[in-house]
C-alpha positions in Angstrom: 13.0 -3.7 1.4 13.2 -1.3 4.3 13.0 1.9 2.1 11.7 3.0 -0.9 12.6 6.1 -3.3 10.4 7.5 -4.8 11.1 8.2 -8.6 9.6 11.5 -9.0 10.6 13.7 -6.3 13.3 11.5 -4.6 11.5 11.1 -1.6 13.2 8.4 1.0 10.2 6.8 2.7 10.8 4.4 5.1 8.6 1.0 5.1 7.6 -0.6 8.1 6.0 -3.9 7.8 3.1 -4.9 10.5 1.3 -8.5 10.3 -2.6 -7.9 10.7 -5.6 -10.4 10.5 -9.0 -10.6 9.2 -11.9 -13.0 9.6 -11.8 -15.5 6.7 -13.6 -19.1 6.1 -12.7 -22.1 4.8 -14.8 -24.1 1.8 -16.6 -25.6 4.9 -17.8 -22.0 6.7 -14.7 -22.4 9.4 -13.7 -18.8 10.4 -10.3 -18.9 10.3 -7.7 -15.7 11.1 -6.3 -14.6 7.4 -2.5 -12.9 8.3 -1.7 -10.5 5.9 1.1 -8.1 5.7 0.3 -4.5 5.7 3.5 -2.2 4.2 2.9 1.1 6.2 5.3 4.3 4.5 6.6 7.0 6.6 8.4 10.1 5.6 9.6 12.8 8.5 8.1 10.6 11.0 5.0 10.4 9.9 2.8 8.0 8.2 1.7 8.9 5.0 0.5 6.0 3.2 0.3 1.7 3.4 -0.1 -1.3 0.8 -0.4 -4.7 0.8 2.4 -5.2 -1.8 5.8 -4.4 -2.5 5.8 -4.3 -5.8 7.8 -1.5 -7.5 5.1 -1.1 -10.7 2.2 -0.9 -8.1 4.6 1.7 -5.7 5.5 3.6 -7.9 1.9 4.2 -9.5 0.4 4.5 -5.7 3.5 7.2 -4.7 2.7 8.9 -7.8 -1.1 9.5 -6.9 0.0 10.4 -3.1 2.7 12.9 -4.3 0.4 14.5 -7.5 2.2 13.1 -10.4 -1.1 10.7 -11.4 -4.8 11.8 -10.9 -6.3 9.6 -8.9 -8.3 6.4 -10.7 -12.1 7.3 -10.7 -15.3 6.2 -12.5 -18.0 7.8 -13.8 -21.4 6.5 -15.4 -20.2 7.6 -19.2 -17.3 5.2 -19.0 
């Protein structure tokens, strides 16, 4: 996936995928470098959001907060 439409506005962002690491360690306290891929989403050139996934149910809930169609998830000490 290079590109992803959003289903709301119509929005073409483009997806640019970048490999980044993070200290992790192993059952036996090793550090090892964890790779993950981090989805970064530009629209007229500039970034406007990443993830960690590419999957359309999570996209299209995370475009939905960034463009106002979802209020953001929050907590509160009543819930």
């Amino acid at each position: 996936m290079t590109s992803y439409t959003s289903p709301f506005t119509g929005k073409v962002y483009e997806i640019v995928p970048n490999m980044i690491w993070r200290q992790a360690w192993d059952e036996q306290g090793n550090a090892y470098k964890r790779w993950y891929t981090q989805y970064n989403f530009f629209h007229s050139g500039k970034r406007v959001t990443w993830t960690y996934t590419l999957d359309e149910n999570v996209l299209d809930g995370h475009i939905g907060e960034l463009e106002g169609h979802y209020a953001p998830w929050t907590t509160s000490p009543r819930d």
